[in-house]
N, C-alpha and C positions, 0 to 999 in steps of 0.2 A: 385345240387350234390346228387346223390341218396346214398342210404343208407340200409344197410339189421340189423334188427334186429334177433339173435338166439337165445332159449333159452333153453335150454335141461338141463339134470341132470346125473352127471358122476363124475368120482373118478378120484384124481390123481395117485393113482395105487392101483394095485390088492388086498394089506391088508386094505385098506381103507372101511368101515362100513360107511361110510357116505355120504350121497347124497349131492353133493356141486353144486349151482347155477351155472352156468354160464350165463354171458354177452356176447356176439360178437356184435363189432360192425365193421363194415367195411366202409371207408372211401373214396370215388373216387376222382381225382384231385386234390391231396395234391399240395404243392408248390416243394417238389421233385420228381411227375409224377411219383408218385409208390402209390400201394396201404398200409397203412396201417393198423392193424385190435387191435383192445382191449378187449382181452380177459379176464372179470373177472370171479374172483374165491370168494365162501364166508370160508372163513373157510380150507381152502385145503387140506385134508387128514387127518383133528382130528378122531379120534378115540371114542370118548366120547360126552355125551351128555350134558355137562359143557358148549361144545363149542357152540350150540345152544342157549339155555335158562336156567335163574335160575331166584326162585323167581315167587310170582305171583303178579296180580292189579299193575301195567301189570305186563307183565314178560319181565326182561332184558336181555341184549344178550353178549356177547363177540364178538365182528365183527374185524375179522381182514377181510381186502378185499385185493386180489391179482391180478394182473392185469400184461398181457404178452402183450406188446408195440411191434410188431412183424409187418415189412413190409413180404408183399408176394409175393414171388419169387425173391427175390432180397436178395442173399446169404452174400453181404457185407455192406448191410446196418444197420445202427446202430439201435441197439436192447436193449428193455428198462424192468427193471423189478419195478414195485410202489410199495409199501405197504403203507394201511392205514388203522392204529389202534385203537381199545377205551382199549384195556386189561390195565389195569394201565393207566398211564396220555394218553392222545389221542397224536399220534403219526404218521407218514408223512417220509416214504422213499423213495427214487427212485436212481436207480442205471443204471449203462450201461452194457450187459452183452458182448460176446463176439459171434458175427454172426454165428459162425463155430462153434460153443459150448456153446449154450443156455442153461443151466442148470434150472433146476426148485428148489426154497427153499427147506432147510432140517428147520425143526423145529421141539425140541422133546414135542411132548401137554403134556405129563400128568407132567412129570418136569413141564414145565414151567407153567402151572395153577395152581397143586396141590403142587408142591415142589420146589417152587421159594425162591430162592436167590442171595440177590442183589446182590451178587459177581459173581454168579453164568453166563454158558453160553450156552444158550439153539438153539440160532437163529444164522444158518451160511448163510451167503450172498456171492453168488456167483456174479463172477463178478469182474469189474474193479471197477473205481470211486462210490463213491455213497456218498450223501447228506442225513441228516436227520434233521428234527426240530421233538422236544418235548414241551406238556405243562404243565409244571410243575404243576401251581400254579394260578389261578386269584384272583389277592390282593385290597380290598377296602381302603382306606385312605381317612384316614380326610386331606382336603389342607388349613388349616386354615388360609396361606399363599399367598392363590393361583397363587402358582407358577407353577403348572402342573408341580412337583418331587417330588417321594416318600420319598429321605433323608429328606424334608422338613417337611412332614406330621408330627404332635404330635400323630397321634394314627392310625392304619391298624388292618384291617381283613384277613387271609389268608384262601383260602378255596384249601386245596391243591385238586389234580384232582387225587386222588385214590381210589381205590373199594371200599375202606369205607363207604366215602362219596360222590359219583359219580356213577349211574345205568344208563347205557346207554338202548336206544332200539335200538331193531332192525333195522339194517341199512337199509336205500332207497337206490336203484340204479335206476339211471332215464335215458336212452337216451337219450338228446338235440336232437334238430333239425338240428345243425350244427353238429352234430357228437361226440360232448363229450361226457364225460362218470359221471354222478354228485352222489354222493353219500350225502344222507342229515343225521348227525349223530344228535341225539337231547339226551341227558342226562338231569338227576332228579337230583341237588344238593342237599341234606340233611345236616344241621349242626348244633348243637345246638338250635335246634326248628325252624330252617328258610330252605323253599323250594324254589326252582329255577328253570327253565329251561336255560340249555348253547347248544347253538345252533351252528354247526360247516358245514359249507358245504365245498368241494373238489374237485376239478375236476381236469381230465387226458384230454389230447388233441390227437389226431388222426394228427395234421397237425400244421402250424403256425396259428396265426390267434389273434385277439384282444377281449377281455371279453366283455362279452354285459353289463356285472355290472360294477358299478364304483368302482374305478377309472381307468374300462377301462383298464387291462394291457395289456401287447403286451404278447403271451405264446409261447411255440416249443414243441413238443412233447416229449423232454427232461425235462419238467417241471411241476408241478401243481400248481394250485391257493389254496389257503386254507382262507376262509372267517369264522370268529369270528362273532357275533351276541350276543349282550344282550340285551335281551328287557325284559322289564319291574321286574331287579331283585330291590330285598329290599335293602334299603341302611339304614345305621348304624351312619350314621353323618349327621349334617348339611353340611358339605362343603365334599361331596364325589363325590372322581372321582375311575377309574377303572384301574388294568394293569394285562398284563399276564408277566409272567416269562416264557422266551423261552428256550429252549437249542439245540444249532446247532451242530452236530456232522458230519464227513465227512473226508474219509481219501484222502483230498486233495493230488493233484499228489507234493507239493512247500513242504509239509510236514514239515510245519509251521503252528504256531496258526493263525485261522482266525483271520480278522483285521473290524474296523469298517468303514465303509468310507460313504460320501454323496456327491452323482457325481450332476453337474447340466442339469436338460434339460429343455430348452429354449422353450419347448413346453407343456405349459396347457391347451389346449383343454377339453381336459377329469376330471381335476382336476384343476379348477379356481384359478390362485394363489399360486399352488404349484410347483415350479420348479426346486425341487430337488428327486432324489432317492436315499433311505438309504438302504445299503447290510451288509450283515456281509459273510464272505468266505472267499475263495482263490482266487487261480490261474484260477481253472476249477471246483469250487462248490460255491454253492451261495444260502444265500434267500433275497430277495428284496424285500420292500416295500415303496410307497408314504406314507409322514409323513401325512395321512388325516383320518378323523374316521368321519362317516358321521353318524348324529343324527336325522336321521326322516328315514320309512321305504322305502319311495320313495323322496329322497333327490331332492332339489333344489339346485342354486348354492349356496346359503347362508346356506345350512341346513350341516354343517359341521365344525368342530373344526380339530385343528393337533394333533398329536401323538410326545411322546419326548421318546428316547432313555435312555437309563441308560447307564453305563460302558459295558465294556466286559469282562466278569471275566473266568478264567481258572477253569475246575475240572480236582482236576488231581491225584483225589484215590479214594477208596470206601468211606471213611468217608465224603469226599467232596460231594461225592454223592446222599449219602444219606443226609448226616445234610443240604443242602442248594434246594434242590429240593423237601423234603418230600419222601412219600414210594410211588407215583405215578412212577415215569420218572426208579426207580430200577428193577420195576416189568413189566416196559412195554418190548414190545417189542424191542424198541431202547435199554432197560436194559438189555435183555437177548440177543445181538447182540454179535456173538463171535469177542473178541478183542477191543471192544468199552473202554475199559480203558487203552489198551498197548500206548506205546511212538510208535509215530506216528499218532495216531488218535487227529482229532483235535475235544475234546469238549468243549465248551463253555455258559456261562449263560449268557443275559441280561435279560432287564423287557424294555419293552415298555406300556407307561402310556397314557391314552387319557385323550387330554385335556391339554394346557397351561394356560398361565398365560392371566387372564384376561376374559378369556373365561364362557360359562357355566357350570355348576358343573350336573353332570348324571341327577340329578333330574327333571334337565329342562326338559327335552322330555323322558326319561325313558329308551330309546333305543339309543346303541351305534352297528356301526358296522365297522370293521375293515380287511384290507386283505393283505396278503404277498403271496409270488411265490419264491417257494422252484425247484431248480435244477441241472444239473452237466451241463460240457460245458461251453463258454460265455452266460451271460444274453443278454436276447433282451435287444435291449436298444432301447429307444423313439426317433424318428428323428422328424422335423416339418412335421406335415401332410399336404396332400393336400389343407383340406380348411383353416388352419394359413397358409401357402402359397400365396393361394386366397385375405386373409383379408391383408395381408402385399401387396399385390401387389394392391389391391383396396386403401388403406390405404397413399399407394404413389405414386401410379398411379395416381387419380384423384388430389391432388394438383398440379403435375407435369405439366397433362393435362392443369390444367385450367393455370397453371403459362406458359404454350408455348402461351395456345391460349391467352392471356393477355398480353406477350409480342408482339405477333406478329398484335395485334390490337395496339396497343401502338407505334408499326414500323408502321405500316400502317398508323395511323393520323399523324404522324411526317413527313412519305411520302407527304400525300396529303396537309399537309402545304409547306412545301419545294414547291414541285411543284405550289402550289397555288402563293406562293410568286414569283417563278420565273417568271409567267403566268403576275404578277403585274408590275414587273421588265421591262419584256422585252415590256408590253404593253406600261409603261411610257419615254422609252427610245423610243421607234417607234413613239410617239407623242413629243418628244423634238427635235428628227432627222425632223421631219415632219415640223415642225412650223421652226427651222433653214433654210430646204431649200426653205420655203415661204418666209421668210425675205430677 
């Protein structure tokens, strides 16, 4: 599958003072026989030089990355627009726009960097459907219990994910070989005398196609992956495990609250043992993830623990907003998203914790890593692959085999008694006839 790399420097329009990256990547032989192309943007039309760098040893960035999901020449095909953010908590959009009226963001920079307010509405999203997860928060707890659940814990750390305490660098943009497009975000935690690195990679797709990382998800170019990473942070307990606090927003077409669910699929392949997928959404928005958190940097099968869900809880004002998420998730971009608090948008909180009951607690190996796949549309969903296929048909194929060929030896000596017998039969009868007509 060939592939072109671009990379130039241009504005998104004429008041623009700022030189913004661009990405092209173009895509040949997708599974729809069109081409698709991903065009990223760093920053798109700020104004200011906030939006670059602040701070030195190092110097941290503000990375919003923008990205035009656009087939070529093909005026009705479906057209995507991503956003991925560190401004405030790190933050993960993707919407669909409309083929005939592609629009590009309105975003006001200097409100929304210097004159942010959590009520406040700075970012208009053009478009239909659109999906977003946030991260509020990653929370340490003692499981003195170990039960892998944070109600249970007697004591937690909360490090919420705000510009206080959170300096992002400069974002990577990386071409893959198969044509994604990977962005690696790495932030500096600071918080009362304890430093950290929180490691987040992204990726956008040009086509269908399956992750090379585990656990291996199935993607569309309606969706992206988003992988968590902690390796080697300090812990604060003897019995410590780790959770994020998510927030899904998306103005589903059912325009009802998202709901939790965990569907089964009968194929582990990819994830030994795991045979469920957990979503929270709708109708036609979704983020999914395998309940699996894998504990070594290049996992085996055994090198893995699960992940356990929390409730699903409703925000549904500003004070919710702010009191249960911290000043990250208000000032990000999902925060300043116009309309992200009217009736109709569905927001919602959980925390997904790594690690159950029984299991090892972080300190075993130091490193946890975790991924969901954030979308609009139906989710791929897992069917059995070709080689569970294979193993199932070798699995009862060969007994089957050997059970014919051992019936049919088994006819066969029954055969050749019968026949032997009659061979005895009719021998002994041709010698009693024999000897009767001598007498």
């Amino acid at each position: 599958m060939p592939f072109r790399l671009v990379t130039s420097c241009t504005t998104m329009d004429s008041s623009s003072r700022l030189l913004i990256v661009v990405l092209g990547i173009l895509a040949a032989g997708l599974a729809d026989a069109t081409d698709r192309t991903l065009d990223a943007y760093l920053n798109p039309g700020c104004p200011t030089t906030s939006c670059t760098t602040f701070g030195v040893n190092p110097p941290y960035a503000n990375n919003l990355v923008y990205i035009r999901s656009e087939v070529v020449n093909v005026t009705d095909a479906k057209q995507y627009r991503i956003f991925w953010s560190t401004i405030g908590a790190p933050t993960f959009i993707i919407t669909e726009v409309s083929p005939t009226d592609p629009k590009d963001i309105q975003l006001a920079w200097n409100d929304f960097l210097e004159d942010h307010t959590p009520e406040g509405t700075y970012f208009t999203l053009y478009g239909g459907r659109y999906a977003g997860i946030g991260f509020a928060k990653l929370i340490e707890y003692n499981d003195v219990n170990n039960t892998g659940q944070i109600t249970d814990a007697n004591d937690t750390r909360l490090y919420y994910l705000d510009r206080n305490t959170v300096h992002w660098l400069n974002v990577t943009l990386i071409q893959e070989d198969d044509g994604n497009l990977l962005a690696n975000l790495t932030a500096l935690i600071t918080q009362e005398n304890v430093q950290f690195n929180l490691t987040i990679q992204v990726r956008a797709h040009p086509g269908d196609g399956r992750a090379a990382q585990n656990p291996r998800m199935l993607f569309t170019p309606s969706s992206v992956v988003v992988r968590v990473i902690l390796d080697r942070v300090p812990i604060h307990f003897a019995n410590s495990r780790f959770a994020l606090e998510i927030v899904f927003a998306s103005n589903d077409l059912s325009k009802v609250n998202a709901v939790h669910s965990e569907d089964i699929s009968i194929s582990d392949e990819y994830s030994p043992g795991i045979f469920t997928v957990e979503r929270v959404g709708g109708t036609d928005t979704y983020v999914q993830w395998r309940p699996i958190v894998y504990t070594k940097v290049n996992p085996g099968v055994s090198d893995s623990t699960r992940s356990h869900t929390g409730p699903l809880l409703p925000i549904n004002n500003t004070m919710d907003w702010t009191n249960h998420t911290g000043w990250g998730l208000p000032y990000s971009l999902l925060g300043g998203l116009n309309g992200i608090l009217d009736n109709g948008t569905t927001l919602m909180r959980f925390n997904v914790s790594f690690g159950i009951t029984d299991d090892d607690y972080y300190n075993s190996t130091g490193f946890q890593e975790w991924s969901c796949e954030l979308g609009v549309g139906q989710p791929p969903i897992d069917v059995v692959s070709k080689n569970v296929k294979l193993i199932i048909a070798i699995g009862f194929g060969i007994p089957a085999v050997l059970i014919v060929i051992a019936a049919t030896y088994v006819g066969y000596l029954r055969y050749k008694k019968r026949r032997e017998n009659r061979l005895t039969l009719l021998t002994e009868t041709t010698t009693t006839n024999y000897q009767t007509l001598t007498d």
